[in-house]
PDB file as gemmi writes it, atoms N, CA and C in Angstrom:
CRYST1    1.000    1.000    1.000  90.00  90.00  90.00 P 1                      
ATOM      1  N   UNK A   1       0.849  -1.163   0.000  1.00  0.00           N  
ATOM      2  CA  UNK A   1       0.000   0.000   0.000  1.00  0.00           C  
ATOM      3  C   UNK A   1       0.897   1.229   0.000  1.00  0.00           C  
ATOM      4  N   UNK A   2       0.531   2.232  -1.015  1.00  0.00           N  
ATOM      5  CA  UNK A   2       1.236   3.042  -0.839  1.00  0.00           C  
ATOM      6  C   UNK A   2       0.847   4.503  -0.191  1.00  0.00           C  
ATOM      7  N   UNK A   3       1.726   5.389   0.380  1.00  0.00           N  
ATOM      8  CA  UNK A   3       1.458   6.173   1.298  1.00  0.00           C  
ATOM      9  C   UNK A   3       1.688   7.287   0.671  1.00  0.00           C  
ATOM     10  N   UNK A   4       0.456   8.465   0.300  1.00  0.00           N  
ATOM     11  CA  UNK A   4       1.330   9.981   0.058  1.00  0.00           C  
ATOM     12  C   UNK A   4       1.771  10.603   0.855  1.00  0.00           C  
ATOM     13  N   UNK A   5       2.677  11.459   1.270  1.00  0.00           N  
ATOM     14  CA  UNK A   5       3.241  11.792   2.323  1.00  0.00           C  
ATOM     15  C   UNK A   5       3.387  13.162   1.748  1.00  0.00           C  
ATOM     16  N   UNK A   6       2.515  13.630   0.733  1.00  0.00           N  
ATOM     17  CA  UNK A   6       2.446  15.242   0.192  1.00  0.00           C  
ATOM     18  C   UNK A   6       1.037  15.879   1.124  1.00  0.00           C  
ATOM     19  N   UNK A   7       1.645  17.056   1.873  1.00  0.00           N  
ATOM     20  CA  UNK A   7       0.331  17.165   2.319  1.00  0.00           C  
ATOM     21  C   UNK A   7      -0.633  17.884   1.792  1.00  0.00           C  
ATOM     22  N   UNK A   8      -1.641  18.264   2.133  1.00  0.00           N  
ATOM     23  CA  UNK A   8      -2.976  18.858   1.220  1.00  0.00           C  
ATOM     24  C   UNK A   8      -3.115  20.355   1.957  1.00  0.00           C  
ATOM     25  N   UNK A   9      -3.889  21.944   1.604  1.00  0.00           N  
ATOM     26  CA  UNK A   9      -3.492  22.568   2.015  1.00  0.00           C  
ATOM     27  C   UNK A   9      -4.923  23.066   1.748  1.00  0.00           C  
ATOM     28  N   UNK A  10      -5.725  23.692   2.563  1.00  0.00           N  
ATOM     29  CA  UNK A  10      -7.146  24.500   2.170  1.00  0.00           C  
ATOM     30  C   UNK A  10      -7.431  25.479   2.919  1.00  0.00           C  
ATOM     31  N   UNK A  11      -7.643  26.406   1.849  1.00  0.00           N  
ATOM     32  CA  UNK A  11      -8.006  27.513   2.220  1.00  0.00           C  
ATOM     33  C   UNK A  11      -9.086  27.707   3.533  1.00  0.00           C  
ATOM     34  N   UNK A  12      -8.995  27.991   4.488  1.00  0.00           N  
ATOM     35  CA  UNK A  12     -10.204  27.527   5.579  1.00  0.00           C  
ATOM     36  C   UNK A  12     -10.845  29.316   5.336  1.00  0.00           C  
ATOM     37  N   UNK A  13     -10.462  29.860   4.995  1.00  0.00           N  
ATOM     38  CA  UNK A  13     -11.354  31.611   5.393  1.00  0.00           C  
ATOM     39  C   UNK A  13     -12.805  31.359   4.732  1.00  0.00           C  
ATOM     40  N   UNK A  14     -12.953  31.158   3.102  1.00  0.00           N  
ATOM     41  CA  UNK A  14     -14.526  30.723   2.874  1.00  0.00           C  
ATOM     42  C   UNK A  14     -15.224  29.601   3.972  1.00  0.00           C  
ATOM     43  N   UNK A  15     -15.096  28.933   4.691  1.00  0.00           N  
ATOM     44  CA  UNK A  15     -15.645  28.196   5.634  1.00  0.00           C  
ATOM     45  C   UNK A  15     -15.571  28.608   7.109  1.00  0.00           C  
ATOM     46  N   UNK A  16     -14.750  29.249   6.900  1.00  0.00           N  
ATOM     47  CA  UNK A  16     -14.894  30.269   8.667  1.00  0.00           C  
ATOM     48  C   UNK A  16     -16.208  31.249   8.334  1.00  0.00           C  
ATOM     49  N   UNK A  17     -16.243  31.715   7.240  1.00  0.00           N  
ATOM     50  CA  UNK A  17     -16.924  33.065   7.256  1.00  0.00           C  
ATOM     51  C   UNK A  17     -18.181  32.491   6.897  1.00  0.00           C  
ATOM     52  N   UNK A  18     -18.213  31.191   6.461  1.00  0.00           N  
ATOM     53  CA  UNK A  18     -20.175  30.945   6.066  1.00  0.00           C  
ATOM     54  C   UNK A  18     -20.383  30.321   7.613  1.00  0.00           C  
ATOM     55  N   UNK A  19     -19.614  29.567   8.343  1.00  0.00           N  
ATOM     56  CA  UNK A  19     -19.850  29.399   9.575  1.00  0.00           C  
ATOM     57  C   UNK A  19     -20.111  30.476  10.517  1.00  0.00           C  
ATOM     58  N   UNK A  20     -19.274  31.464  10.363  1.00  0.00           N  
ATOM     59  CA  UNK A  20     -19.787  33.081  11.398  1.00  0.00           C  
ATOM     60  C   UNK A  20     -21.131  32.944  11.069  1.00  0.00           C  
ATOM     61  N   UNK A  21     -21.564  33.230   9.213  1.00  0.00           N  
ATOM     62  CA  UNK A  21     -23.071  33.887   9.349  1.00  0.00           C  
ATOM     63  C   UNK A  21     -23.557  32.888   9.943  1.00  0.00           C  
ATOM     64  N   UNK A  22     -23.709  31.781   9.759  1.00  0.00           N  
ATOM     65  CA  UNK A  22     -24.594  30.986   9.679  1.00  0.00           C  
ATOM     66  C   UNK A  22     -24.682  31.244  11.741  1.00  0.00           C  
ATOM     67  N   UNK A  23     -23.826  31.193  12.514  1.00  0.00           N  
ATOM     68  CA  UNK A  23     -23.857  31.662  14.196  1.00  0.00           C  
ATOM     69  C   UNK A  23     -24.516  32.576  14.444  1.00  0.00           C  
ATOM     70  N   UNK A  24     -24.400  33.771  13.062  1.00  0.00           N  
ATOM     71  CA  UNK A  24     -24.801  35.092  13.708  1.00  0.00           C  
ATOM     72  C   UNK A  24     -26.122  35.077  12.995  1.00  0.00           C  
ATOM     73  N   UNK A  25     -26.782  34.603  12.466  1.00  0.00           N  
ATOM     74  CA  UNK A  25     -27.707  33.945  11.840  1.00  0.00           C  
ATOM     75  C   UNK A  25     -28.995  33.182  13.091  1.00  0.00           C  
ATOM     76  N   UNK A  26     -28.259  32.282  13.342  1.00  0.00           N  
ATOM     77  CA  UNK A  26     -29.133  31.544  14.654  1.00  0.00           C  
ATOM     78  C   UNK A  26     -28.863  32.427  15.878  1.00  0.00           C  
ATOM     79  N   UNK A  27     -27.556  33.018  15.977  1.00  0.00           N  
ATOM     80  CA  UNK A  27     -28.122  33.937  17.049  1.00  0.00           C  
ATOM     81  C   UNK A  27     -29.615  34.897  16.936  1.00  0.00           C  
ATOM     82  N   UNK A  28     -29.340  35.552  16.008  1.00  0.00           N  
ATOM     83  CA  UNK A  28     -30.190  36.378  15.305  1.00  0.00           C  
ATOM     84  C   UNK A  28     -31.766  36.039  15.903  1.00  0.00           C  
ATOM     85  N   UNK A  29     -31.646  34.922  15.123  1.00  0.00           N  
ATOM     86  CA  UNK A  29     -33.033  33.752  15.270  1.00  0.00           C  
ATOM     87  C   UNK A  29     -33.310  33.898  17.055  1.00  0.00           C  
ATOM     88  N   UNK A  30     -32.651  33.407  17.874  1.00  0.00           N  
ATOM     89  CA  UNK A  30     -32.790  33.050  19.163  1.00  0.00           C  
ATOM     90  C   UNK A  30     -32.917  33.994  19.720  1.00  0.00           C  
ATOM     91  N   UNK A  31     -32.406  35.180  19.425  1.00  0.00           N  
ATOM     92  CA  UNK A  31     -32.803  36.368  19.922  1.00  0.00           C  
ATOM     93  C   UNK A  31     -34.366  37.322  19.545  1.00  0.00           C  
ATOM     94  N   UNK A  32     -34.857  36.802  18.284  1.00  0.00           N  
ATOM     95  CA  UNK A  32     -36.070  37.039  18.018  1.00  0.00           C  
ATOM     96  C   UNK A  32     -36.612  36.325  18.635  1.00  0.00           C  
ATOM     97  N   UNK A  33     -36.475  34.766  19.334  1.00  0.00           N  
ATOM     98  CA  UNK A  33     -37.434  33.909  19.654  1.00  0.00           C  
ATOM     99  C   UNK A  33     -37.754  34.322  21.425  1.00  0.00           C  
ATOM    100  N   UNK A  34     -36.705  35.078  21.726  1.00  0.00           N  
ATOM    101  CA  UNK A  34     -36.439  35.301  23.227  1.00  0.00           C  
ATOM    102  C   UNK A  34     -37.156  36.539  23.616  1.00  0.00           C  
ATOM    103  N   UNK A  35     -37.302  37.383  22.791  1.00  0.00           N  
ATOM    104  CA  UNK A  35     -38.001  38.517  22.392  1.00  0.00           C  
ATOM    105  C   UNK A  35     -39.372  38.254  22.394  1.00  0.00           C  
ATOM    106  N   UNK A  36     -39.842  37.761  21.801  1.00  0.00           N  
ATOM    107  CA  UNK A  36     -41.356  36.873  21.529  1.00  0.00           C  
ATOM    108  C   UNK A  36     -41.896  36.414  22.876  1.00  0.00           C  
ATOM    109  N   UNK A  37     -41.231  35.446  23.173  1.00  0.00           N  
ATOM    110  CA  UNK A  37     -41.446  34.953  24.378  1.00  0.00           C  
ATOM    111  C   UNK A  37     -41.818  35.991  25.389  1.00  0.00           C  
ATOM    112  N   UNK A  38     -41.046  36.923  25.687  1.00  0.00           N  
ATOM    113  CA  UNK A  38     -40.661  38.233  26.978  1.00  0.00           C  
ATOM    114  C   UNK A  38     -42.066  38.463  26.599  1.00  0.00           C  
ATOM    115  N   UNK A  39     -42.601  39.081  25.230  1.00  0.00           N  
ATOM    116  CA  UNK A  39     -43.661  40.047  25.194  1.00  0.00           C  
ATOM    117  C   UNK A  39     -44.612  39.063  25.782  1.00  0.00           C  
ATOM    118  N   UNK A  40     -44.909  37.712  25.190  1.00  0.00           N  
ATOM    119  CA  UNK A  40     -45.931  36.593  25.607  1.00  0.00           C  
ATOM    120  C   UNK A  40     -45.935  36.725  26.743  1.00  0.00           C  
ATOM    121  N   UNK A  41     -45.190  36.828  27.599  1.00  0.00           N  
ATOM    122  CA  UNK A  41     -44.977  36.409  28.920  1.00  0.00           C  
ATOM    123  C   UNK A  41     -45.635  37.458  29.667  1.00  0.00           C  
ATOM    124  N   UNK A  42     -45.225  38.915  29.003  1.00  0.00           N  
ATOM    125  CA  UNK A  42     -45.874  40.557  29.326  1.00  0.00           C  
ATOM    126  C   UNK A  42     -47.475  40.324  28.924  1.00  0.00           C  
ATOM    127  N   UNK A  43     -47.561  40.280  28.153  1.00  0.00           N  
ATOM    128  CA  UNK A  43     -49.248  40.194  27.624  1.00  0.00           C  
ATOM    129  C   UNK A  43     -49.886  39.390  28.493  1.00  0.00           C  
ATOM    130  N   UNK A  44     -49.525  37.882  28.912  1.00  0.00           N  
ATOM    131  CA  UNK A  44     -49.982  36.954  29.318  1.00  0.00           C  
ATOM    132  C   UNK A  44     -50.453  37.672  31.270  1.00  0.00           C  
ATOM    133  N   UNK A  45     -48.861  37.911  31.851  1.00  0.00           N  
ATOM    134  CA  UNK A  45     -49.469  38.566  33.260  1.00  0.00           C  
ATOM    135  C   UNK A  45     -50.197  39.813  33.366  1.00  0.00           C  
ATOM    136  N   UNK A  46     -50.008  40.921  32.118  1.00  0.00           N  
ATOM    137  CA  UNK A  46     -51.284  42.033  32.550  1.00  0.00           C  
ATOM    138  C   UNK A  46     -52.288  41.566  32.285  1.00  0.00           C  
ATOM    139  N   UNK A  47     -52.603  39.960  31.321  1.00  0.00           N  
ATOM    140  CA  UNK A  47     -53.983  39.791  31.545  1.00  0.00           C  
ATOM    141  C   UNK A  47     -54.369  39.267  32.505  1.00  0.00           C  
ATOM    142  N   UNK A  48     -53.545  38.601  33.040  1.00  0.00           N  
ATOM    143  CA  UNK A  48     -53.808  37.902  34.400  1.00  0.00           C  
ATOM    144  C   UNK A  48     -54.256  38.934  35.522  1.00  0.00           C  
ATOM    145  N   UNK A  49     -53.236  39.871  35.777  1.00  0.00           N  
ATOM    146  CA  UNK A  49     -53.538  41.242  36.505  1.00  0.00           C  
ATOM    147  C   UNK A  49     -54.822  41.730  36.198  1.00  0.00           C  
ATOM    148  N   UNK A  50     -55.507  41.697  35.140  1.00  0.00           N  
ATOM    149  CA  UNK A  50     -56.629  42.365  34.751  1.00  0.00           C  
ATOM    150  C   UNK A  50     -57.227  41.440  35.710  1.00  0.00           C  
ATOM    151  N   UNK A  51     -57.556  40.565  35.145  1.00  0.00           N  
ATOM    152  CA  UNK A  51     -58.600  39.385  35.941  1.00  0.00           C  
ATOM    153  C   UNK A  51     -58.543  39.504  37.247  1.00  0.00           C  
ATOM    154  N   UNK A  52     -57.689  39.139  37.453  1.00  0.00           N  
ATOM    155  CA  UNK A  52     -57.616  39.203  39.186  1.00  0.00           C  
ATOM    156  C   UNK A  52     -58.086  40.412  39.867  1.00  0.00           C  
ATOM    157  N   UNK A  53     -58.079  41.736  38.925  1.00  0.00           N  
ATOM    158  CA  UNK A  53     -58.476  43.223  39.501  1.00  0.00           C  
ATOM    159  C   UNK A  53     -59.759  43.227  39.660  1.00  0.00           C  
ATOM    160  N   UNK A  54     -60.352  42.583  37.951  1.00  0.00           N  
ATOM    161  CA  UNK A  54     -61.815  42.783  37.873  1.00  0.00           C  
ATOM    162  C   UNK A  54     -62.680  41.436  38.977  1.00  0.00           C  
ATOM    163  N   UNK A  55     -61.772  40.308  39.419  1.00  0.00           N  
ATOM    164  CA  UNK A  55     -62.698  39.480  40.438  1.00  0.00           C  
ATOM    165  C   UNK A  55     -62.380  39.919  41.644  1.00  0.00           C  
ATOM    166  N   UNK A  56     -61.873  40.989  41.917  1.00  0.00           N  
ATOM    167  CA  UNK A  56     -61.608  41.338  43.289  1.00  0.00           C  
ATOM    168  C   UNK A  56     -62.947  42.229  43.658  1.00  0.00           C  
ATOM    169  N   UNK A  57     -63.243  43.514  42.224  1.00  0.00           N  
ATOM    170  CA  UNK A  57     -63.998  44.352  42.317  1.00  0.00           C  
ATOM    171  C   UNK A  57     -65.583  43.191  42.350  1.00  0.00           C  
ATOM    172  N   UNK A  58     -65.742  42.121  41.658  1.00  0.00           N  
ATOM    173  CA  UNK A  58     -66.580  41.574  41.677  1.00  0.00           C  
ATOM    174  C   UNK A  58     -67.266  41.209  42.998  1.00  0.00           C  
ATOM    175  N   UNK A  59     -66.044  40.792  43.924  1.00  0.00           N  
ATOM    176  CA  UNK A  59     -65.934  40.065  45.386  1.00  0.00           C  
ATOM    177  C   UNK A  59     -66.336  41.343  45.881  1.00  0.00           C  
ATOM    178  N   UNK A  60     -65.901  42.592  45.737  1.00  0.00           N  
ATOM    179  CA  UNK A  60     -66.015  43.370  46.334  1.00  0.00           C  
ATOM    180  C   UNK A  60     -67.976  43.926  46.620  1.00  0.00           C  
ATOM    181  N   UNK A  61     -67.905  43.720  45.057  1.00  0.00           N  
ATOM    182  CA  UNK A  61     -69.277  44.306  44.831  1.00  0.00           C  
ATOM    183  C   UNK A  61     -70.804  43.136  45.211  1.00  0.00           C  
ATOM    184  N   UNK A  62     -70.256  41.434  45.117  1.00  0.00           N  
ATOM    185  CA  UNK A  62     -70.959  41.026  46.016  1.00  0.00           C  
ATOM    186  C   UNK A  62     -71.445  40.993  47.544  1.00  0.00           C  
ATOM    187  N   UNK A  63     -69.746  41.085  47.986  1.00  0.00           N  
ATOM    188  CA  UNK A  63     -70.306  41.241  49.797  1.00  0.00           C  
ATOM    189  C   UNK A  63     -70.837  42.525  49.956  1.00  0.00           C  
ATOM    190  N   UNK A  64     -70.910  43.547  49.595  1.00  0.00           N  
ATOM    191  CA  UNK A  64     -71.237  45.133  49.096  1.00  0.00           C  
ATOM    192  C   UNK A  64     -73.278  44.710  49.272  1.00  0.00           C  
ATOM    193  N   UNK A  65     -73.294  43.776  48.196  1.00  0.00           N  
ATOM    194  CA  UNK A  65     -74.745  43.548  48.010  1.00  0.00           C  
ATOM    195  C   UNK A  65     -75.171  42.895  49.464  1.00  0.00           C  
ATOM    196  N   UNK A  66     -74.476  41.840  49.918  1.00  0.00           N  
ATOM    197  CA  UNK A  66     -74.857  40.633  51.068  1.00  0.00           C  
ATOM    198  C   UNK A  66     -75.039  41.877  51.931  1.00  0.00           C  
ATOM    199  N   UNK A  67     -74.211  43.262  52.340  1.00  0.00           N  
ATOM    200  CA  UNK A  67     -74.129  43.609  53.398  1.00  0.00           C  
ATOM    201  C   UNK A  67     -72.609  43.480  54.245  1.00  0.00           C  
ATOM    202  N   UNK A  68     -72.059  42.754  53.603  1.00  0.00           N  
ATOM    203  CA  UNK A  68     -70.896  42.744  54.379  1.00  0.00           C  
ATOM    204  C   UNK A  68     -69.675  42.971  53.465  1.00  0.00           C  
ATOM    205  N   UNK A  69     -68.960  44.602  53.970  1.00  0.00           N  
ATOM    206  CA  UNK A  69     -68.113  44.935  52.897  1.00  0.00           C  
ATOM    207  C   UNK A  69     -66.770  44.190  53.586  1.00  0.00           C  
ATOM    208  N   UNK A  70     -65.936  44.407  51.978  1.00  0.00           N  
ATOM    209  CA  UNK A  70     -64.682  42.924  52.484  1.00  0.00           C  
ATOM    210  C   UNK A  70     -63.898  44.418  52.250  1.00  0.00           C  
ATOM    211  N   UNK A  71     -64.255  45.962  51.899  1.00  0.00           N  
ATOM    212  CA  UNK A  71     -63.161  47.116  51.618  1.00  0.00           C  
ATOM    213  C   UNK A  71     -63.114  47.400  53.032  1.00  0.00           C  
ATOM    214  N   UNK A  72     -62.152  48.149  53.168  1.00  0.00           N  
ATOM    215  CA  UNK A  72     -61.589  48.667  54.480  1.00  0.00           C  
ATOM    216  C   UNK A  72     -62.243  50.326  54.742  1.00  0.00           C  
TER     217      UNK A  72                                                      
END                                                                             
């Protein structure tokens, strides 16, 4: 069997640089997806906050009716 012992030599810069984009690329991505999320997450507890405001006033406005206020 014979052995080449010439070595081979490649240019690596075109493959560094489609590898950067392609990092700064999915960063890109993950940072839109992280973004998304934050607002979901914002939207999701002021609606929650809503709710909870408007069943408080609800609670409020039943014992209000019974006669027995739960406000201070």
């Amino acid at each position: 069997m014979e052995h080449n012992a010439e070595s081979i030599t490649v240019d690596a810069e075109p493959y560094i640089a489609r590898l950067s984009a392609q990092m700064a690329e999915a960063w890109g991505q993950t940072q839109a997806q992280l973004a998304l999320a934050r607002e979901e997450i914002a939207v999701r507890a002021a609606r929650e906050a809503d709710l909870e405001q408007r069943i408080a006033k609800l609670e409020a406005t039943i014992a209000e009716l019974r006669g027995t206020s739960t406000r201070p």
